[in-house]
KOLSE-934611 format. One line per field, with one value per residue: residue in three letters; chain; x, y, z of N, C-alpha, C in turn. Coordinates in Angstrom, 1 decimal. Example, Ala and Ser with C-alpha at 12.3 -4.5 7.8 and 13.67 -1.06 7.14 Angstrom:
residues 2
res (ALA	SER)
chain (A	A)
n_X (13.2	12.8)
n_Y (-5.7	-2.2)
n_Z (7.8	7.1)
ca_X (12.3	13.7)
ca_Y (-4.5	-1.1)
ca_Z (7.8	7.1)
c_X (13.2	12.9)
c_Y (-3.3	0.0)
c_Z (7.8	7.9)
***
This chain:
residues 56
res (UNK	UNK	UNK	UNK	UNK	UNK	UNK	UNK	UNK	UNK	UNK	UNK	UNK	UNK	UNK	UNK	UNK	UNK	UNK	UNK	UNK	UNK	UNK	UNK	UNK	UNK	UNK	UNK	UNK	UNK	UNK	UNK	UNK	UNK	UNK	UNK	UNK	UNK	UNK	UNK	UNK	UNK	UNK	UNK	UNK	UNK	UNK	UNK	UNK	UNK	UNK	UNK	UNK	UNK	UNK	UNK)
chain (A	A	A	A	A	A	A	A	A	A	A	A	A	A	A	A	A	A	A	A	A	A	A	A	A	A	A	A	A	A	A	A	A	A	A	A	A	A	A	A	A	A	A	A	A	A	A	A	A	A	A	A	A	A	A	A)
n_X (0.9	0.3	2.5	1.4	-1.7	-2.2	-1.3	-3.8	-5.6	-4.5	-4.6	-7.6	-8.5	-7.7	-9.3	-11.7	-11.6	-11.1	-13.5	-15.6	-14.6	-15.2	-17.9	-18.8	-18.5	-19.6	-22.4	-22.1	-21.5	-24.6	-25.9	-25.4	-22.9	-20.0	-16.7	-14.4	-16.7	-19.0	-22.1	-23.4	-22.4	-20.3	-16.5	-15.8	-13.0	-11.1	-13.2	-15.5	-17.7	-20.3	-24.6	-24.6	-26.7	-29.6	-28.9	-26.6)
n_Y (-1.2	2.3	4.9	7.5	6.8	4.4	5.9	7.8	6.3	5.2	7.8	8.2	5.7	6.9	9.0	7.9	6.2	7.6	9.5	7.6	6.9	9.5	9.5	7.9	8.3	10.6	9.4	7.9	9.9	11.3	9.2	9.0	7.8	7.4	8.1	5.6	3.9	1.5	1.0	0.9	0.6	-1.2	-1.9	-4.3	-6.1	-6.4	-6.6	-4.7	-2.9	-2.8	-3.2	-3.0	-5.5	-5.9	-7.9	-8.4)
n_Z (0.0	-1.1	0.7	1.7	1.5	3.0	5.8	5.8	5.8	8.9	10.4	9.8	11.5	13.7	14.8	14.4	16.4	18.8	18.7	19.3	21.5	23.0	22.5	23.9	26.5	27.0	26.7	29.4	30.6	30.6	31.7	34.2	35.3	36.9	37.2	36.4	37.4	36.2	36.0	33.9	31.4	29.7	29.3	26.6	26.0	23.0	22.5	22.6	23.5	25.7	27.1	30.2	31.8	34.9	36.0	36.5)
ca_X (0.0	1.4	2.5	0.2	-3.3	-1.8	-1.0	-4.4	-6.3	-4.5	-5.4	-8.9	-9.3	-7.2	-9.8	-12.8	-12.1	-11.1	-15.1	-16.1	-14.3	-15.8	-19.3	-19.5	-18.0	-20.5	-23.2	-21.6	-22.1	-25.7	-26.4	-25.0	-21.4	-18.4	-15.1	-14.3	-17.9	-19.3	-22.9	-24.8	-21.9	-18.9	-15.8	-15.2	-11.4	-11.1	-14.7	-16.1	-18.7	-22.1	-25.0	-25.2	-28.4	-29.6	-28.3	-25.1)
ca_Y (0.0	3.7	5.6	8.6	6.1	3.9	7.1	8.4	5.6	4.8	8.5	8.0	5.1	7.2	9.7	7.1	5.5	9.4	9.7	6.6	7.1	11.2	9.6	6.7	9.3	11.7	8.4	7.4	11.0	11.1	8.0	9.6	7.2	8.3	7.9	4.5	3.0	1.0	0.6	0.2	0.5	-2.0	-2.5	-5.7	-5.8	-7.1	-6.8	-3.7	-2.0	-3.5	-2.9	-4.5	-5.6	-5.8	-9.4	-9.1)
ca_Z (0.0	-0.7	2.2	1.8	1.3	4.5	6.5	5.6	6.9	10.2	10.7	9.9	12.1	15.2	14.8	14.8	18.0	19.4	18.8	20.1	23.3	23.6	22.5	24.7	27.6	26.7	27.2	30.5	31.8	30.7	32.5	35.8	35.9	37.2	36.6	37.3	37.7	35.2	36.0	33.1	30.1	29.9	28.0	26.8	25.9	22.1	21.1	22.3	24.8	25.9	28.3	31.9	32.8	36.2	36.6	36.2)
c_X (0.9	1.1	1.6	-1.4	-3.3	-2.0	-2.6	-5.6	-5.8	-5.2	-7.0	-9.3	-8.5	-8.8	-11.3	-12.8	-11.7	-12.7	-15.7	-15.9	-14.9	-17.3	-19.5	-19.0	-19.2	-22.4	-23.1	-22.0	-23.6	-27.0	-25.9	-23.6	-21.1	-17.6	-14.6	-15.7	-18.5	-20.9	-23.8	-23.5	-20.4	-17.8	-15.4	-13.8	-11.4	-12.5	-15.0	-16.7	-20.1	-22.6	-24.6	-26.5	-28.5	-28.8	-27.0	-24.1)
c_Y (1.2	3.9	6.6	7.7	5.6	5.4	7.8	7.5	5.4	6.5	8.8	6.6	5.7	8.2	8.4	6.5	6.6	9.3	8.9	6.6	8.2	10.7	8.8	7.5	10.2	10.4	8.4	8.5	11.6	10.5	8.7	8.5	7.7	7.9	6.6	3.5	2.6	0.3	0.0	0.3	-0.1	-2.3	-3.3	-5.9	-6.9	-7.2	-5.3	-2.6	-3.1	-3.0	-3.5	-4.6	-5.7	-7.0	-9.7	-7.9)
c_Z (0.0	0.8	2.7	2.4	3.3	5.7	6.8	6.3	8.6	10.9	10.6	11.1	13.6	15.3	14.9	16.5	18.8	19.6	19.5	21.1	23.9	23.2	23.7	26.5	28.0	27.3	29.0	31.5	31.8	31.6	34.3	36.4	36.5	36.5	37.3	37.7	36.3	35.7	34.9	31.4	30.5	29.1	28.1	25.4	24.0	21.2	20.9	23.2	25.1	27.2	29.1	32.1	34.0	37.2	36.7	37.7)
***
């Protein structure tokens, strides 16, 4: 792959997961989190995010 095209994507996907972390932040403080609490939104290391339900 050229260096420009390459270059051009890893900066589009730094910038995608930048969003995903200030949206799902932006979630977390809607919901009333904190910093460090993970009541109702969780990261799961390799896949992604998900809810909690009450059962868990």
């Amino acid at each position: 792959m050229k260096r420009p095209i390459r270059d051009a994507l890893v900066t589009a996907g730094i910038l995608v997961v930048s969003f995903l972390f200030s949206l799902i932040a932006n979630i977390r403080k809607k919901l009333g989190e904190r910093p460090g609490d993970r009541k109702y939104i969780s990261n799961e290391l390799g896949v992604g995010y998900r809810m909690i339900s009450d059962g868990e």
